[in-house]
N, C-alpha and C positions, 0 to 999 in steps of 0.2 A: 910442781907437785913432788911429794917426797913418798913414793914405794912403802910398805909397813918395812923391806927389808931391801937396804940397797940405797944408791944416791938420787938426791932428787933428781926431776926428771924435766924437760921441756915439753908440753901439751899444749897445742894449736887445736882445739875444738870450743863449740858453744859452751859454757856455765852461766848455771844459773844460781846464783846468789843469793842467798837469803840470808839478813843483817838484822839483828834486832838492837835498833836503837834506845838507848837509855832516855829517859825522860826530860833529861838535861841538854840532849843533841837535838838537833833540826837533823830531820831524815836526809836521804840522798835526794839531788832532784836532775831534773833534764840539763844536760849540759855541765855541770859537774864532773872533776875526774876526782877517782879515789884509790888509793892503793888499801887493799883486803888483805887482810892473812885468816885460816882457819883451817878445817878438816875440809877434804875434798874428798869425792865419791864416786864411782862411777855410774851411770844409771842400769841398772842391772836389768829393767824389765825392757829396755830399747830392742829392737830386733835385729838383727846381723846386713838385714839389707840399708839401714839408715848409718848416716855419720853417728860414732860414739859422742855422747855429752855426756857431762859430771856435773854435780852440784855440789858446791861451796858453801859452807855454815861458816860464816865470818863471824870472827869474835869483835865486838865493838872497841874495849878497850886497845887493840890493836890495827885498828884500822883509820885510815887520816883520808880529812880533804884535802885534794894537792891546791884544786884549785875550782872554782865557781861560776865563774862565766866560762861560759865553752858551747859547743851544739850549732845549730842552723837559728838563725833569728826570726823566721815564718814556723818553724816547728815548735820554738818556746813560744814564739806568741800563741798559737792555736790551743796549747797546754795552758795557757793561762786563763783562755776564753772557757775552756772544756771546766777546771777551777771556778770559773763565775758563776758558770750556768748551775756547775751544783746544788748551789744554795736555794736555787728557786725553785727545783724538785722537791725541797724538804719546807718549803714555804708554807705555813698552815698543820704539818703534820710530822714535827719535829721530833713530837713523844713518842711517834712508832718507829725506833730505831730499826728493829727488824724488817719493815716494808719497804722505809725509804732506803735502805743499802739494799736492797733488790731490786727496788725503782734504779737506783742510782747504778748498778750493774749491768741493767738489761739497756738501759739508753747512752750511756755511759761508757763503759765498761771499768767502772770502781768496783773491784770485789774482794779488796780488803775489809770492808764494811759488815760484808755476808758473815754469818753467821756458819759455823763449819757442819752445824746437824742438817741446815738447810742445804750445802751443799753436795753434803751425802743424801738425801733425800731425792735430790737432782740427779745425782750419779745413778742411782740405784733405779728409777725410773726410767731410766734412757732420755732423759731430758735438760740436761748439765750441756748442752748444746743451747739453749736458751739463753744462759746466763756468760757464756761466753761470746760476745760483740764478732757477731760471724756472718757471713751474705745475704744472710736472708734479715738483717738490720738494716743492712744497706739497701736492700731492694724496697722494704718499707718505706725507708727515706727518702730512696728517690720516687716511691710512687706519693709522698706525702707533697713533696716538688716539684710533680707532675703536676698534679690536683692545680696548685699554686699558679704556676703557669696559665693551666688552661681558665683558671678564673679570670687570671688579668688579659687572656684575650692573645696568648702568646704562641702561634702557629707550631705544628711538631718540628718542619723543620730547623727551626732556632732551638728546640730544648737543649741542646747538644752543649751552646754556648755558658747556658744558664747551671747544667747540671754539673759541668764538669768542674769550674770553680768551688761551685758551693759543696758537692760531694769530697773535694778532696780537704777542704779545709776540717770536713768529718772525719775523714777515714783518715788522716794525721792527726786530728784531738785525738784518738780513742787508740792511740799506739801505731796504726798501721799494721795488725794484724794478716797472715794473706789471704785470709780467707775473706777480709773487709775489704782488701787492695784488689785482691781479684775481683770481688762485686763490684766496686767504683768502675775500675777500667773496663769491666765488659758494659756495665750501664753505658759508660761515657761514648766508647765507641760504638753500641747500638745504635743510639739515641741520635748520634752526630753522622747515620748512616743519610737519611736525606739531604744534608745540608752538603752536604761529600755526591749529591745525585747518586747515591747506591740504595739499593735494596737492604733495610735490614735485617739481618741472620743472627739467628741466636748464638748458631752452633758453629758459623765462622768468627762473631763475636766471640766469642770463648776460646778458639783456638789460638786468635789474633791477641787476647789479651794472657795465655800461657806463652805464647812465643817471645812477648813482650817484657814480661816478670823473669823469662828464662835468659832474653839478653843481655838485659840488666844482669840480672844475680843468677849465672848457673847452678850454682849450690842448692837452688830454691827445687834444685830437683829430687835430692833426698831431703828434702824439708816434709816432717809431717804433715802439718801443714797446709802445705799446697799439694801433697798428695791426696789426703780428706775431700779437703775441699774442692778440687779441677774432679775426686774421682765420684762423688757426692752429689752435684752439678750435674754433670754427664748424663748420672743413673735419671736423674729427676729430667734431664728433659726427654729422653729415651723411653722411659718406663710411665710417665704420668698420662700421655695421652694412650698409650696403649690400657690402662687401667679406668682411667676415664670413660673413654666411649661407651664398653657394656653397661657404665653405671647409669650415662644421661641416656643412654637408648632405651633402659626400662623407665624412664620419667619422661619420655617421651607421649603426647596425647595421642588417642586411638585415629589414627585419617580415616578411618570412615564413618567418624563422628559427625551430624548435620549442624546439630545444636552448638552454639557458640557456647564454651566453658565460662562458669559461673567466676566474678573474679576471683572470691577469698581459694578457689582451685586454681588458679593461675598463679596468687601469690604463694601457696604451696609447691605449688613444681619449681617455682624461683628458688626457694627455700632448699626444696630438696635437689635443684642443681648444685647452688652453694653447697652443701653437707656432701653432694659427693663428690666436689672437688676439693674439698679438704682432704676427706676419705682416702681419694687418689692420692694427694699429696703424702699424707700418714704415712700410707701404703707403701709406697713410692720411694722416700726416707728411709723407710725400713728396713726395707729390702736390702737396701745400695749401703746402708751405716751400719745395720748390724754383721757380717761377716767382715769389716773393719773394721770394727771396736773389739769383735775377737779377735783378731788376729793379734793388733797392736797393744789395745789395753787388759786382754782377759778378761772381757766382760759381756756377760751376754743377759740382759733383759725382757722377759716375759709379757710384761707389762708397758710397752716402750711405746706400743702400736697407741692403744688406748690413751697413753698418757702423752702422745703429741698431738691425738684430736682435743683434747680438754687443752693443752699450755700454748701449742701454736695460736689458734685466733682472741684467746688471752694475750698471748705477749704483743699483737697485733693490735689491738685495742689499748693496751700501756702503752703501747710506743706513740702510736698516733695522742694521745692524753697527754703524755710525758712532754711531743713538743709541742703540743699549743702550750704547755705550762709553758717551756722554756720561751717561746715565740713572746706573749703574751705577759712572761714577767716583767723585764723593763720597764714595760709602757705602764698598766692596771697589775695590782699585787694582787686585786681580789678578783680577776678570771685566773690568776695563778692560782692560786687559793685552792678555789673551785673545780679545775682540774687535777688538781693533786687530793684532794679527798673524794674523787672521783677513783685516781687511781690508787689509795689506800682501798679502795672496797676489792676491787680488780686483783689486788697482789694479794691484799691478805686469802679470795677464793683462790688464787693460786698454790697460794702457800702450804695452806689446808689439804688441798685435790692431790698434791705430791704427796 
């Protein structure tokens, strides 16, 4: 990097790059190297307690492929699977650019597609945590390969075997984000706690899989990041059953009731269990993400509470739609079909609600 005054300089930190390719270039892909030139910056809003990054505006006409094949060969395959499965999100519902790059963001994580109003819309809502492939994707996922399991008859102890393959070949399609790495490996190691004869623990689960990202990669310690997310985590399992209990203790029936309750009231306190453990959940998020989004990004949302009981069991329901489409495209186009104008109706009330 070259100072505005003074000689250029050697800088050992992350950049992030952004290259806009001409029409006549094939973009950059996995595995590729490239040598960039352009204006480099510093990130000015970063805080003092993280490693400094800069970002890089590479000019096209001076920038070259050295060279094409490169990378891990289970990484470019999973990136190429991630590639197939696209297509069959948008199967049926091609004409709604705008729904299917949100489809394709939220199961995905393609969010070059999105639309930048939708994204501020997101931001501004305290809901731009949706649209970025983060733990609580991963938790969907593997409770959608729960499901799976227990239908074919497949004991808890063995999940362990089952989950951990198939989660990792996800949580490497979609980048390897840490907040999706963190999900897989505390899933993995929950899960794999019987088949180990241990007790499952959530919260030695969590420490086991921070201790684990930390020996690997210590740097992962000022990683945004994996501070969010381990501190994110934490709040939610600490704070939700405290938040909780007042709420089922009022949907609680009267004990010295004699009269056995009418159903359609039984399937009301079901209902109103589910809504206040969403509530809890909202709550819960809240609390723990919003004095760290001001602190880190300057932002603090009003409306954030409100607008994760509306986008959370939405995004729950695309996601679960999203992989029958994908599960089910292969084989039948038209349960793909049917699934995806399924979740055209889903995204677009999403879209709207923001």
């Amino acid at each position: 990097s070259r100072p505005s005054n003074g000689p250029p300089q050697a800088v050992r930190s992350p950049v992030l790059v952004s290259l806009h390719i001409w029409t006549d270039r094939r973009p950059p892909s996995y595995g590729e190297r490239w040598r960039v030139a352009g204006r480099m910056r510093p990130d000015s809003a970063a805080r003092s307690v993280l490693p400094r990054r800069f970002f890089l505006n590479a000019v096209s006409s001076t920038s070259v492929r050295l060279s094409k094949e490169g990378g891990n060969p289970f990484v470019r395959w999973c990136y190429d699977q991630r590639r197939a499965v696209a297509g069959y999100l948008a199967w049926g519902i091609s004409d709604h650019p705008q729904q299917v790059g949100l489809l394709r963001a939220l199961i995905l994580g393609y969010r070059q597609d999105l639309p930048p109003a939708d994204k501020t819309n997101f931001a501004w809502t305290g809901t731009l945590h949706i649209i970025a492939i983060s733990g609580s994707h991963v938790v969907i996922v593997a409770g959608i390969l729960i499901f799976v399991l227990q239908a074919f008859g497949i004991s808890r102890t063995h999940w362990g075997l089952f989950l951990a393959p198939l989660l990792s070949v996800y949580t490497v399609s979609i980048g390897m984000p840490a907040s999706a790495s963190r999900a897989a490996l505390m899933a993995v190691i929950y899960f794999s706690a019987p088949l180990l004869r241990r007790k499952a623990d959530i919260l030695s689960s969590l420490a086991l899989a921070a201790l684990i990202i930390l020996a690997l990669d210590p740097g992962q310690l000022f990683d945004l990041g994996f501070i969010l997310s381990f501190a994110c985590v934490l709040g939610l399992i600490i704070l939700c059953p405290l938040i909780n209990a007042p709420l089922l203790k009022m949907l609680e029936p009267d004990p010295l009731r004699l009269q056995q309750e009418a159903g359609w009231i039984l399937l009301l306190r079901d209902m109103g269990r589910y809504c206040a453990s969403l509530l809890a959940l909202a709550i819960a998020g809240w609390l723990v993400s919003t004095p760290l989004s001001a602190y880190y990004f300057g932002r603090f949302s009003i409306v954030a509470l409100p607008a994760n009981v509306i986008v959370i069991p939405l995004a729950f329901l695309i996601l679960v739609s999203g992989c029958l489409s994908i599960v089910s495209g292969p084989c039948f186009l038209l349960l793909a079909d049917i699934f995806n104008h399924a979740n055209l109706a889903l995204v677009t009330l999403m879209l709207r609600s923001m």
